[in-house]
N, C-alpha and C positions, 0 to 999 in steps of 0.2 A: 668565270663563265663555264656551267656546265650544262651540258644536254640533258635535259628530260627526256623521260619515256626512249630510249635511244638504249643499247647497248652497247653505246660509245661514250666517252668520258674526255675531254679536253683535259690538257695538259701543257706544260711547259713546253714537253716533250713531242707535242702534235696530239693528233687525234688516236686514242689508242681504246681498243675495245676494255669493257668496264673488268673486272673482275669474276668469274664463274660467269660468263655471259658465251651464249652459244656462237656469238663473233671473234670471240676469245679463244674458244677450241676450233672454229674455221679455218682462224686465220686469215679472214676475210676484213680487207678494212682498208676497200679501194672507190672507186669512183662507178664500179657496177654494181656494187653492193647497197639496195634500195634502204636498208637501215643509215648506213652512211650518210648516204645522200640528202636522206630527209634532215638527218641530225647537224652537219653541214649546214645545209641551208637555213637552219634552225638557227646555228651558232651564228652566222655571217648576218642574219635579218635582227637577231639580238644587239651584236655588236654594232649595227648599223643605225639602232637606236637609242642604243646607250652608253655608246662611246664617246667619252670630251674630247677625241682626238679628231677635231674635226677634217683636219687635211686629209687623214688616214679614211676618216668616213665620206667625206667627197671621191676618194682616187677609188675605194671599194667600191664605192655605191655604183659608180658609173661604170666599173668592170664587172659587176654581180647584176644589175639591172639590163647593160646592152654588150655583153661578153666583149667588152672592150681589152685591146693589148698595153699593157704596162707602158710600151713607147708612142701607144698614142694617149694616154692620158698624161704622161710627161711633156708630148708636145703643146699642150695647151696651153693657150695664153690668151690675152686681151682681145688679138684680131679674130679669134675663134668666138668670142661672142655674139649674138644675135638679138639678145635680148628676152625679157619673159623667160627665162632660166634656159636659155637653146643653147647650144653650142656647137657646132661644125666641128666636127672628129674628124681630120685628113689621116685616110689609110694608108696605115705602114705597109712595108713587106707589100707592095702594089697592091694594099687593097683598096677597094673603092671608098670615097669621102660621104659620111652620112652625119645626118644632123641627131643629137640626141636632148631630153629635156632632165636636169638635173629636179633631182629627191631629195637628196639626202645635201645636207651640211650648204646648204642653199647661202648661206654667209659667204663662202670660201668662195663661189661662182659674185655674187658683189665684189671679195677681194681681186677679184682678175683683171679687172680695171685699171684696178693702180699695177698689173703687174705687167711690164712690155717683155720682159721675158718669159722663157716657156717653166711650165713648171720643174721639167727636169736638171733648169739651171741652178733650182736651188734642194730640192729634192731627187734622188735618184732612183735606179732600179734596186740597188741593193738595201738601203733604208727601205726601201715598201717589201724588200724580201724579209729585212730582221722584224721587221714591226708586224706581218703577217702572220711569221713563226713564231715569235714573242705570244700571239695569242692563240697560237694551236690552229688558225685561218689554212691548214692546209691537206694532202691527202695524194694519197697514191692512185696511178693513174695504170691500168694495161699492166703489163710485166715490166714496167721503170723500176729501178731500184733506189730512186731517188724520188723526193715526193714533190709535187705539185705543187708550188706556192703561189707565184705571181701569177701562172695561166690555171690556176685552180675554177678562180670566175668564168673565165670562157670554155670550162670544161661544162661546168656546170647549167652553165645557158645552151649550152650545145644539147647537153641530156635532159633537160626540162622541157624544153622545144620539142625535142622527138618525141618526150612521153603523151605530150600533147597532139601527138600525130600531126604538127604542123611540117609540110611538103619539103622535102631537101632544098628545092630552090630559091624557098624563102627564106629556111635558114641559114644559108650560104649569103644569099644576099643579104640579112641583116646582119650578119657575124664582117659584112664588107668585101667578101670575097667575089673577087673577078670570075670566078669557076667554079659551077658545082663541084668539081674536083678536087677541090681544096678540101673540102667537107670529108673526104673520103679517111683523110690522115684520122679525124674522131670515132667513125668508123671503125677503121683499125685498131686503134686503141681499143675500142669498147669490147670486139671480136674477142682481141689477145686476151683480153681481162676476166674472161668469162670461166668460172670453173665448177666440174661439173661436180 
């Protein structure tokens, strides 16, 4: 999987600016950097279509489509179906419970059926960390010195939302959060990350 038109390059290794590319002599190759971000998204909507890994494209699709948290798509299970590809996402970390509609790997939401446990009984957080990294699925965030894997997606839903000028408190409320104030921590990030 490599990005086009991007002067970013996937890799084993994550996402690393191309070679003699003006991202390359920046240094720039974070989650405010608008080259990134498009090329990101690029990689994640690629991989979301042509990946055989369907479990891996159900758990992404549903964190890159509704900035969903890695421990609410592990909670999901059987009683979380609704029907017509729905599903009831109970908010972690006290966030509020919202219904979302599955895209991607639409087989694996039939498989939940037969499945009475949650998905994190048989898959975990760290399996969806090596399998993310595995395909370069990640990206540095604000002045972190470690990079973004599993909240990579709800980084990214957070920053597309805004570009959109859609209102903080419907981003808050679709991201599940109890408080606009919550929202403030992306915020932050995004401040910290900015360089002049």
């Amino acid at each position: 999987m490599k990005v086009t038109s991007s002067p970013f390059r996937v890799t084993q290794q994550g996402v690393k600016p191309a070679p003699n590319s003006a991202a390359q002599s920046s240094g720039l190759c974070d989650l405010e950097n608008k080259n990134f971000i498009a090329g990101m998204r690029k990689n994640i909507e690629e991989f979301l279509k042509n990946s055989n890994d369907k479990i891996l494209v159900f758990m992404l699709g549903l964190m890159y489509c509704y900035g969903l948290r890695v421990s609410e798509v592990l909670a999901l299970d059987s009683s979380c179906m609704l029907g017509n590809y729905q599903l009831l996402v109970r908010g972690s970390k006290g966030s509020e419970n919202r219904i979302v509609t599955v895209f991607y790997a639409k087989e694996v939401y039939d498989s939940l059926l037969l499945n009475t446990y949650p998905l994190g009984y048989v898959y975990s957080r760290f399996w969806l960390y090596r399998e993310l990294k595995k395909y370069g699925l990640y990206g540095y965030f604000g002045t972190n010195m470690y990079a973004s894997v599993t909240h990579l997606a709800r980084h990214l839903k957070v920053l597309t939302l805004t570009e959109q000028d859609v209102p903080r408190g419907t981003i808050s409320h679709f991201l599940g959060h109890k408080s606009i104030k919550s929202l403030s921590y992306y915020e932050k990030k995004g401040k910290s990350a900015k360089r002049g």
